[in-house]
FILO-580085 format. One record per residue: x negated, y, z negated of N, C-alpha, C in turn; residue in three letters. Coordinates in steps of 0.1 Angstrom, whole numbers, plus 5000, padded with zeros to 4 digits. Layout:
XYZXYZXYZALA;...
END
This chain:
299252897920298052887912297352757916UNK;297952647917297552527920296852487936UNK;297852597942297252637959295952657957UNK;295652777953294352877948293052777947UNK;293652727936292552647929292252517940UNK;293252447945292852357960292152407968UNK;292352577975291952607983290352657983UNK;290152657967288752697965287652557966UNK;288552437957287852367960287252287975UNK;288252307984287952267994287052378000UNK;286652517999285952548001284552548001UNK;285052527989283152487978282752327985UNK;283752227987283152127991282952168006UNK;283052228014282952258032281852358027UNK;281152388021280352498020278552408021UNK;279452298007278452217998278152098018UNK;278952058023278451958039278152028048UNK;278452208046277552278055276052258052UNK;275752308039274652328033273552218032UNK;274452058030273551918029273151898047UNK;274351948058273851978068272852058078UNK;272752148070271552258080270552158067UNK;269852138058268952088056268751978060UNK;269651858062269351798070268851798089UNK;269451878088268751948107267351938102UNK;267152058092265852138091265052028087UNK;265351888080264151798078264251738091UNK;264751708100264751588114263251748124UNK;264351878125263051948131261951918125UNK;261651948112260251918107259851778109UNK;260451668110260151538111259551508125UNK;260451598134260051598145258751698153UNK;258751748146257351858150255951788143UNK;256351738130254951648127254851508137UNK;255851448141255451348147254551348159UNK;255451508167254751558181253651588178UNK;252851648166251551668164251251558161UNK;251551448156250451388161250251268169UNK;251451308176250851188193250251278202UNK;250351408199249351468207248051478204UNK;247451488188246551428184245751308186UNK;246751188192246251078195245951038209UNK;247051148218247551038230246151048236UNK;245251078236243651058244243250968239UNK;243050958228242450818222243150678215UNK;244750708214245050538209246750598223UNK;246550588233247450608240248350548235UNK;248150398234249550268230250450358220UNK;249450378210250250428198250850558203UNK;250850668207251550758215252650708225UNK;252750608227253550558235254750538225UNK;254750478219255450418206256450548201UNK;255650668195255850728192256950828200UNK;256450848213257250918220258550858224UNK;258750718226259850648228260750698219UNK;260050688203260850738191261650868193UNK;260550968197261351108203262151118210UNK;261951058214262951058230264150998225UNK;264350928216265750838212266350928201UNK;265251038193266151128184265651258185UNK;265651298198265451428200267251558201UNK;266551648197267951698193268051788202UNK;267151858210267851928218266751928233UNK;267351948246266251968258265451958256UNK;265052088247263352108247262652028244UNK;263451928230262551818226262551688234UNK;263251728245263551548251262151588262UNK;262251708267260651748276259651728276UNK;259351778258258351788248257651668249UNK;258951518243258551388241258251348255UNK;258951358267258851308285257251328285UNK;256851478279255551448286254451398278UNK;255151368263253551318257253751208260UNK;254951108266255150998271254350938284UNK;254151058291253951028305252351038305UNK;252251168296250551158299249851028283UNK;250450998278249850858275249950788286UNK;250950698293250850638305249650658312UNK;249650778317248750808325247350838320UNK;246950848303245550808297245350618301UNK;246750568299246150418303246350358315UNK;246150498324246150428342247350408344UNK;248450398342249850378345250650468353UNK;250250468364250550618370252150598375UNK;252850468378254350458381254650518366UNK;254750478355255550488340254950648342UNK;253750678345253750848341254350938347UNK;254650898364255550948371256750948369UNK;257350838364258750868359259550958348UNK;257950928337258351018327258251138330UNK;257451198341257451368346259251368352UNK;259051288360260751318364261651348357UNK;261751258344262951258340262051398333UNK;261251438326261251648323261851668329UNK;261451668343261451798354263251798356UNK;263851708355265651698355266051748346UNK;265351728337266051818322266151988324UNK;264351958328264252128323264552228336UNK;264852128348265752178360267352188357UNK;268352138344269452088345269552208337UNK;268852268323268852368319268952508323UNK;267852448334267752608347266652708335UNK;265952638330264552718317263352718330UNK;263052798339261652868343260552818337UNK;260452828323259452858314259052718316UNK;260052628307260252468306259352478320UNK;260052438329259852438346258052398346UNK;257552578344256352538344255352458338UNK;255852428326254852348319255352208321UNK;256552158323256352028332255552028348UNK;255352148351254752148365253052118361UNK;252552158348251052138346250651988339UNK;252151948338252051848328251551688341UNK;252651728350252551668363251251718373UNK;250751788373249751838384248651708382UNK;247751698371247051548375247451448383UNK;248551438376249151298383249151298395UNK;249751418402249851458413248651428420UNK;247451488413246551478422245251378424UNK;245851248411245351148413245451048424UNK;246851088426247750988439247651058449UNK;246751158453246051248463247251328468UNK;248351388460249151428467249251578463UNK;247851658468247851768463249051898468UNK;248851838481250451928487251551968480UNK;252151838475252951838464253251888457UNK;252051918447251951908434251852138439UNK;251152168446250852308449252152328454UNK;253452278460254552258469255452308457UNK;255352278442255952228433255952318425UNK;254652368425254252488416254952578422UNK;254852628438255352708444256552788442UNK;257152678438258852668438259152698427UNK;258252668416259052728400258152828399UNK;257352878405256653038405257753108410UNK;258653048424259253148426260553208422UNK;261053078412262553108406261953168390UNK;260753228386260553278376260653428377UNK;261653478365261953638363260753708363UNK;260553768368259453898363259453928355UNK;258253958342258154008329256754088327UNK;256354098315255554118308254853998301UNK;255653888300255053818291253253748301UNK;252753788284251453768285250953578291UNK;251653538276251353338284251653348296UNK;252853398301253453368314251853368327UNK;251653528328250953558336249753498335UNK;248953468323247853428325247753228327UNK;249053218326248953118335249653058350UNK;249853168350250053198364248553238374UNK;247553248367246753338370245653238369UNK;245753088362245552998362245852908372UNK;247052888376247352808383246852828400UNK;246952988402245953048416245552988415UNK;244152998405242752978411242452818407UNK;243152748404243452578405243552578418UNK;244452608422244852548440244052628452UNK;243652728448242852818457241652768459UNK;240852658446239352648442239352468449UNK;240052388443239652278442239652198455UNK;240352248466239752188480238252248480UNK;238052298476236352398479235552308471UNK;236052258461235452168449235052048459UNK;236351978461236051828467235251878481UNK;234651998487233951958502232251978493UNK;232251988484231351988476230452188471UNK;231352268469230552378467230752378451UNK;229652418447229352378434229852518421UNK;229652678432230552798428231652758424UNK;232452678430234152708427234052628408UNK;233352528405233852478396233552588382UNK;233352738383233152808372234852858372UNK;235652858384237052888385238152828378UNK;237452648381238252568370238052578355UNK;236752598353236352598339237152728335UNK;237152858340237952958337239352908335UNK;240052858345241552848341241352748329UNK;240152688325240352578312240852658297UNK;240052768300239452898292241052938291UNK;241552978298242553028301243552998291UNK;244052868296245252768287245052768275UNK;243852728266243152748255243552918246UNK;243352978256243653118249245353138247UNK;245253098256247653048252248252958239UNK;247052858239247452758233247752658235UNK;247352628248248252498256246852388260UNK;246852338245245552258247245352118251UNK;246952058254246651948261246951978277UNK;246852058284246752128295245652178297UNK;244752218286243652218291242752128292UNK;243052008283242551898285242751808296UNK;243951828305243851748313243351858326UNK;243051968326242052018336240951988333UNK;240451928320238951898320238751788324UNK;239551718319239251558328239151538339UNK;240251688346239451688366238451708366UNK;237851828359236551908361235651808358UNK;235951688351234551558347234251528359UNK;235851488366235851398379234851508389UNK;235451588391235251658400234051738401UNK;233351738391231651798390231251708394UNK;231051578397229551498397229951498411UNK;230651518420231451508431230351658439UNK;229951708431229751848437228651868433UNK;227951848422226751828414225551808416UNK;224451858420223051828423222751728407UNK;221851638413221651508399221651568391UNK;220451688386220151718378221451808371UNK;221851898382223251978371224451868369UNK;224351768373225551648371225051618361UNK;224551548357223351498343223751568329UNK;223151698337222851798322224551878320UNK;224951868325226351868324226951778316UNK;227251688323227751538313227051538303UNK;226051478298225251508286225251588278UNK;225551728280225851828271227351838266UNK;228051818274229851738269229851628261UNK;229051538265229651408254228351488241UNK;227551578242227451558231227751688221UNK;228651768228229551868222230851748220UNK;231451678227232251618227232151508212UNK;230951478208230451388194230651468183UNK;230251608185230151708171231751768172UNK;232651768181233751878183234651798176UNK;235351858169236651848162238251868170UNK;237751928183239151978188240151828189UNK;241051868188242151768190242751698202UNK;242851808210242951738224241551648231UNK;240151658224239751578231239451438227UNK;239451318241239151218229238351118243UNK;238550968234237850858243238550818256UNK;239650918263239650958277238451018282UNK;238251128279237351238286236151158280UNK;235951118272234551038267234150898281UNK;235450818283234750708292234850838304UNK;235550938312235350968321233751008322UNK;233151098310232151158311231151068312UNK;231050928307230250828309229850788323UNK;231250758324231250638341230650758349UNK;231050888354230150998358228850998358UNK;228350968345227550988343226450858349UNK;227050708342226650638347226850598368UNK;227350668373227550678383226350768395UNK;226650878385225050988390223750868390UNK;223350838380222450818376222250668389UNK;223750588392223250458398223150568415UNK;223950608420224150708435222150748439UNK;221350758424220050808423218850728421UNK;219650578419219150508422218250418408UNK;218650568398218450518382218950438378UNK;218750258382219550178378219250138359UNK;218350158360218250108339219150228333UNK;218850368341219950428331221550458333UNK;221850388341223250338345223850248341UNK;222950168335223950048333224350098314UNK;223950188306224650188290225550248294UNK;225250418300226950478298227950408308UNK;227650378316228750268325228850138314UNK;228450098309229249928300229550018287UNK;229550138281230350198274231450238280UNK;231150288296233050388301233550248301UNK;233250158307233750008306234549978291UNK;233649988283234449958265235350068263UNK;235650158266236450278267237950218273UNK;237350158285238450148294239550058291UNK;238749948285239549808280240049868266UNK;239549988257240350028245241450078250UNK;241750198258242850278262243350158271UNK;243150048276243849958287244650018298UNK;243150088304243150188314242650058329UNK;243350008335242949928346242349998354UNK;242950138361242650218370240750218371UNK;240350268355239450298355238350158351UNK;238750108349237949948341237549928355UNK;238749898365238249858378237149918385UNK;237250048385236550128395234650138386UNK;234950148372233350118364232949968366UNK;233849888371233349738371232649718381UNK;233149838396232549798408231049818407UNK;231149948403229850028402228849988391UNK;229149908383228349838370227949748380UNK;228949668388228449528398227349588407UNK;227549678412226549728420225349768422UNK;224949838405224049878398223349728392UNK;223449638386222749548385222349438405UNK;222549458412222549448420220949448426UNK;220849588423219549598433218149508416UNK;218949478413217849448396217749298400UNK;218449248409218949078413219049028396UNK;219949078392220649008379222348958388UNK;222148858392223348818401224148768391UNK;223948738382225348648374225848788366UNK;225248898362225949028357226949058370UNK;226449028381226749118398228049058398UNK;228148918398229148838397230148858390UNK;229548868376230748928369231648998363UNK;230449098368231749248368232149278387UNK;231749208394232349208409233949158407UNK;233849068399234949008398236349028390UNK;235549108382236249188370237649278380UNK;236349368389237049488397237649418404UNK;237549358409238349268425239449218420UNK;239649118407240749108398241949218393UNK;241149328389242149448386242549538397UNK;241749498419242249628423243349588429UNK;244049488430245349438436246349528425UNK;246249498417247349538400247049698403UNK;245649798405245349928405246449958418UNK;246149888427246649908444248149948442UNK;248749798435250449838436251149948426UNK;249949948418250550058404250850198412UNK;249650248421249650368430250350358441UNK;250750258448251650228460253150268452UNK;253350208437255150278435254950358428UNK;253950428421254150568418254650648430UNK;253350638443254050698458255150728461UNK;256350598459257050548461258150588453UNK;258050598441258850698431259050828431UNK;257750888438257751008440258851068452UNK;258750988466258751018473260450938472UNK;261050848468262550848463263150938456UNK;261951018447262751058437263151238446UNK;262351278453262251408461263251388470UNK;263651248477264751208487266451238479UNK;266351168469267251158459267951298452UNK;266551358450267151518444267351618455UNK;267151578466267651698478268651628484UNK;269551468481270551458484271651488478UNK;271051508464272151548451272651698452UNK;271251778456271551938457272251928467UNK;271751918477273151888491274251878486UNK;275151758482276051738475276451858466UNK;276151938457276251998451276752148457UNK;276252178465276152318474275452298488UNK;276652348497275852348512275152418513UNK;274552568506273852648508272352588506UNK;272352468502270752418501270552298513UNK;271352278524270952208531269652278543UNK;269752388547268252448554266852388542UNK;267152358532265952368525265352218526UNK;266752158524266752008523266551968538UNK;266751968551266351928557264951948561UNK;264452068557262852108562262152008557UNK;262851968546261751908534262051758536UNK;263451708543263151538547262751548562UNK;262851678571262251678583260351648579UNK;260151728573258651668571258151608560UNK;259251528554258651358554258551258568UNK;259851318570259651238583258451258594UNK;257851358597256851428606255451338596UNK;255351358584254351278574254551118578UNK;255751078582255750898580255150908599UNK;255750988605255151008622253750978618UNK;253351118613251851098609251050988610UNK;251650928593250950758590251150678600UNK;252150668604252150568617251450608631UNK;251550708631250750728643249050758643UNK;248550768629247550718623246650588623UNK;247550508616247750398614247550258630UNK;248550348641248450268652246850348660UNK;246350448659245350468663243950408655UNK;244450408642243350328636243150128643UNK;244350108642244549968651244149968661UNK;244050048674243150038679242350098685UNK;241850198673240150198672239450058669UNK;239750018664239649888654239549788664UNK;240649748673240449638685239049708691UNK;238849838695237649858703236449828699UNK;236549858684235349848678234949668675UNK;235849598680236049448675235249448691UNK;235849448698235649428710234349448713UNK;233749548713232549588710231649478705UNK;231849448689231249398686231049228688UNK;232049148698232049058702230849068717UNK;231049168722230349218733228649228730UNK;228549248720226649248716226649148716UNK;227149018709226348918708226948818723UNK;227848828729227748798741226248828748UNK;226248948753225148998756223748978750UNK;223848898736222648868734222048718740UNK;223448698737223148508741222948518758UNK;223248598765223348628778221848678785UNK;221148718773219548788776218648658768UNK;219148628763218148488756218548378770UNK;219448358777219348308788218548348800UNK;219048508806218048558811215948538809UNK;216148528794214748538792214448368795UNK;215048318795214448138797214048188813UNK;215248268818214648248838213648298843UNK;213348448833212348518838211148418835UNK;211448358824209648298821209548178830UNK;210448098835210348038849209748098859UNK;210648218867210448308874209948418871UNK;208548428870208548628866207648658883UNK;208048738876207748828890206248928888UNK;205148908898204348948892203849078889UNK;203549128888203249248881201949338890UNK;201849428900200849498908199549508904UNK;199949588887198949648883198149518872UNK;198749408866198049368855197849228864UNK;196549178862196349028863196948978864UNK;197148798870197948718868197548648853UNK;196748578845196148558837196048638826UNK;196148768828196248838815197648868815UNK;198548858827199548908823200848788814UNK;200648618824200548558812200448548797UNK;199248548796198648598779199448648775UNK;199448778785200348898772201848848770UNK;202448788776203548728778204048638762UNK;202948538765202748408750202648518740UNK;201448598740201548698728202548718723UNK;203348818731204948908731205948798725UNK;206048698730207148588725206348518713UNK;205348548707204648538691204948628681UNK;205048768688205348868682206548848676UNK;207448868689209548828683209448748674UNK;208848628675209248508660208548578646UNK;207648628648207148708640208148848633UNK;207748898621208249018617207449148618UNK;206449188625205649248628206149358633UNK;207349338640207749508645208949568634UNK;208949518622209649588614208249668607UNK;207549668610206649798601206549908605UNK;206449998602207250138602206350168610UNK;204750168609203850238617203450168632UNK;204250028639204250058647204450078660UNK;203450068671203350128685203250078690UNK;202750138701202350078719200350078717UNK;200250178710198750118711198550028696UNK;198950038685198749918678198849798682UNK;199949778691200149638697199149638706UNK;198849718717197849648723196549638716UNK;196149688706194749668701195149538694UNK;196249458688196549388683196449248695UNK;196549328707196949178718195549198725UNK;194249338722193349268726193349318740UNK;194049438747194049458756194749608760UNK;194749668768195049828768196549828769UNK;197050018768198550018762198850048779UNK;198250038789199050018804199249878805UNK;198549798803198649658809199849618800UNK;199749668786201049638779202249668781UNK;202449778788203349858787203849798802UNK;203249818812203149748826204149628823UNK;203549528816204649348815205749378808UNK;205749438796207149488789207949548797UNK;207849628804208449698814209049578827UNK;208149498832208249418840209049308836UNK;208749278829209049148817210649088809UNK;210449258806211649278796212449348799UNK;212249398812213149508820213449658809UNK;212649698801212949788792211549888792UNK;211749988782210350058778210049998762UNK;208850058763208149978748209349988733UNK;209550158735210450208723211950108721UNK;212250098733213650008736213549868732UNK;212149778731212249688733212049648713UNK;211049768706210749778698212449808688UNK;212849858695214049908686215649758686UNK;215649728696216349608698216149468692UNK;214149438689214049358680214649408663UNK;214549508663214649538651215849548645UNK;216849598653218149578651218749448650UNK;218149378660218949228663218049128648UNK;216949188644216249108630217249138618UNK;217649278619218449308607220549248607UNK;220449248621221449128623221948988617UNK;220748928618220548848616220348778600UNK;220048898596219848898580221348928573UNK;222048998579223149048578224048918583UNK;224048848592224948718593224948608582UNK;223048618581223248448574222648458557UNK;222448638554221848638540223148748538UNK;224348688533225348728526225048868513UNK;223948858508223848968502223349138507UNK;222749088521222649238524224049298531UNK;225149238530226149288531226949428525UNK;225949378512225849478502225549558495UNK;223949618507223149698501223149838514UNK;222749938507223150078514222350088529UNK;222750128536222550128556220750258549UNK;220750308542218950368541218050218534UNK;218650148529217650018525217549958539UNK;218549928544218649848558218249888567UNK;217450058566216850088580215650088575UNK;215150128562214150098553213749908561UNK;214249848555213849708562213549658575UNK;213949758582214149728600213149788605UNK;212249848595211349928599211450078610UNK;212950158602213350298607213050418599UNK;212750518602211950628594212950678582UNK;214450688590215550708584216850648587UNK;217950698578219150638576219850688595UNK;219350808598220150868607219550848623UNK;218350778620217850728637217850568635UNK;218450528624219150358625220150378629UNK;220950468623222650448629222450498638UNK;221850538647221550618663221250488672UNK;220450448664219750338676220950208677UNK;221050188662222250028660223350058666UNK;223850208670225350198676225050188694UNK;223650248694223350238713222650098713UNK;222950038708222349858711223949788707UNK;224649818698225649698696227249838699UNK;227349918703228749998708228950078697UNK;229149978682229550078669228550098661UNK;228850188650227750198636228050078630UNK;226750108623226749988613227149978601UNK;228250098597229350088588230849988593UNK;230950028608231949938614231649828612UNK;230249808621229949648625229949558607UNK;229449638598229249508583230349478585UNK;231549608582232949578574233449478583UNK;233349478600233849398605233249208603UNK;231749228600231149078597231549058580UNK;232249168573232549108564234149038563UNK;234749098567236149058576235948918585UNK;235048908591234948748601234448688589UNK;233148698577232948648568234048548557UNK;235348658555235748608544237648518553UNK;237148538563238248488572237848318573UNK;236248338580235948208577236048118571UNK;235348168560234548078548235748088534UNK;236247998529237347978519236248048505UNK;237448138499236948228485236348128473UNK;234948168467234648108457234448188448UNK;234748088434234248168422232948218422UNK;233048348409231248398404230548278408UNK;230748158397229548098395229247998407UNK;230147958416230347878421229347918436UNK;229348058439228448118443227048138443UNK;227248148427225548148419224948038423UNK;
END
């Protein structure tokens, strides 16, 4: 009897620490599902705080699913505040989980969770490489989510090289697969397809559809309530916007939405992007000669792209250990994966051939192009010599007077010190109605004179004027090659760089970067103001 009555009680109490146990489960899941709602609520707009949060998850997550769940709202805060090494890692450690489980499903949504990232750090190969692979260890079904985002992810990789060569069709593909995710429910995946589609429209955009695009987002973006969007997609849609508008030359309306993507950028303490709105804010006050603004948002970006530079050099770098690392482990694990594993460190290896063999052709293209550009001004100082002999010695001329051919001579060397042949309209007979005398006799001494034809002689002042402005006025260093042919007096952007590379060997994208390069080799770095 006394058995009986023990054995009940001990029942009733194992029944009573089952029971205080599943409710206690059942409040940590509910604790845990409110929390995830709402760092996903936040991670666009108070990243930090999403950060916080997810750490939390991640330290009392109870099963896989939740450790994935938290990896990626971890990762893509990171990566709302430019942090692309911390967002890379946190994709890794998913992608080990929900590889260690062998979950398909998992698989894929760490694969969309990582696809930005991927293709921030330009490594679209990858990221399509990646998809490939858990497309292909996924069972066949019916399920509906499955396929239509599968059907999604197509026309992502099929569309977006077509996007960046600029066709403006493909971006109704992305907007569809946005459409797509949304109808699943997977709204912070659709949100981070929109933030490409911000990037990636104005990229492809005639002004006006770039404009009216952006503009009608931020201001669906003001009225919308949706949850996934926030003051990520808000500075992206700005700095775009402010960007269209400066590329067009609309510098007054450039400069609010850019010093808002700016205030955006320093709330989310997003460096990536602060830097890159700083340049283009510097550049936009620029043509306004507001130089102390130029100054100091030049300086802003030039400060943050060292810190931008290394952040994306070891995300690379993580990536590309962490891909060495996991196909040394599967090896290890099973010989039957070494054909796969070698293909795949054979072409990294063939990729580092690549860079380097890139890399040493770029070196010396680079010596050529140097070389070159030592070679013009040899050759100029070499014709400024020549010209002292000829005016000693000239040789006289059949057809023109000796007395007028003189004349025209003093004229011609009034002219050069003069700015005169930067005016667009002119010629061989302007000048000679200008020198007072016909366009044979002129043409005759130029020819004689200068060992050249009128057009040649006309186009080499012009170049060697804009030279010159370019060595000793430091700021056209930094204004666009259509202002600079505009000033040289050339019709256009594309018979300046025609003429400036058959006078000095390279374009005159080579030749700045190179005089900016002898520039800052020279002359010791000063501050904004110190400059001012």
């Amino acid at each position: 009897m006394m058995n009986d009555i023990a054995y009940r009680h001990t029942l009733i109490l194992l029944l009573m620490v089952l029971s205080i146990s599943n409710v206690s489960s059942q409040t940590k899941q509910q604790d845990f599902q409110e929390m995830m709602l709402e760092a996903q609520k936040i991670v666009f707009s108070e990243p930090q705080e999403a950060v916080k949060i997810a750490d939390h998850l991640i330290q009392n997550s109870a099963s896989p699913q939740q450790s994935v769940a938290a990896y990626k709202i971890l990762g893509r805060a990171y990566y709302v505040q430019g942090n692309f090494n911390n967002a890379v890692l946190a994709g890794m450690k998913a992608k080990d989980i929900a590889e260690r489980i062998e979950d398909p499903e998992l698989q894929m949504e760490v694969v969309w969770f990582t696809l930005p990232i991927l293709m921030q750090l330009q490594l679209d190969m990858v990221a399509q490489k990646y998809y490939e692979n858990v497309l292909a260890i996924q069972n066949s079904g019916s399920n509906l989510t499955r396929h239509t985002r599968q059907r999604a992810g197509t026309t992502i990789f099929q569309n977006l090289k077509r996007i960046e060569e600029g066709n403006l069709n493909e971006l109704d593909f992305l907007s569809e697969a946005i459409s797509a995710f949304e109808s699943s429910g997977d709204w912070l995946i659709a949100a981070d397809l929109e933030a490409i589609l911000l990037n990636k429209y104005t990229n492809s955009a005639t002004y006006e559809a770039g404009s009216n695009y952006l503009h009608s987002f931020l201001n669906n973006n003001n009225n919308n309530n949706d949850t996934y969007r926030g003051d990520y997609h808000r500075m992206i849609a700005l700095f775009r916007l402010g960007e269209i508008h400066f590329k067009n030359k609309a510098y007054d309306k450039a400069i609010q939405p850019l010093a808002s993507a700016l205030d955006l950028s320093e709330k989310l303490s997003n460096s990536y992007f602060r830097a890159q709105i700083s340049e283009v804010l510097a550049l936009t006050y620029l043509p306004t000669q507001d130089l102390k603004s130029f100054y100091m948002y030049k300086e802003i970006g030039t400060s943050l792209e060292n810190e931008v530079t290394q952040d994306e050099k070891e995300a690379v770098n993580s990536i590309y250990n962490y891909i060495n690392q996991n196909h040394v482990r599967r090896e290890e694990q099973a010989i039957g994966y070494y054909r796969q594993t070698f293909l795949i460190l054979g072409g990294i290896f063939i990729l580092v051939l690549m860079i380097w063999a890139g890399l040493r052709w770029r070196y010396r293209r680079r010596i050529a192009q140097y070389a070159e550009f030592i070679k013009y001004f040899k050759n100029r100082e070499s014709e400024k010599t020549e010209k002292k002999i000829i005016q000693k010695v000239s040789a006289k001329s059949a057809v023109v007077p000796k007395e007028t051919e003189e004349a025209l001579i003093k004229k011609l060397d009034q002219f050069e010190r003069s700015v005169q042949f930067t005016k667009n309209e002119m010629s061989l007979a302007m000048l000679a109605a200008q020198f007072e005398t016909n366009t044979k006799y002129l043409s005759e001494v130029i020819n004689s004179n200068k060992n050249k034809n009128f057009n040649t002689y006309i186009n080499e002042l012009r170049i060697d004027y804009i030279i010159d402005k370019l060595r000793h006025q430091p700021t056209y260093l930094n204004y666009k090659i259509s202002y600079l042919a505009e000033e040289s007096g050339f019709n256009s952007h594309s018979s300046f760089a025609t003429v400036f590379k058959s006078v000095t060997g390279i374009s005159p994208t080579v030749f700045i970067d190179i005089l900016k390069s002898n520039t800052e080799k020279e002359q010791p770095k000063k501050k904004a103001y110190e400059t001012l």
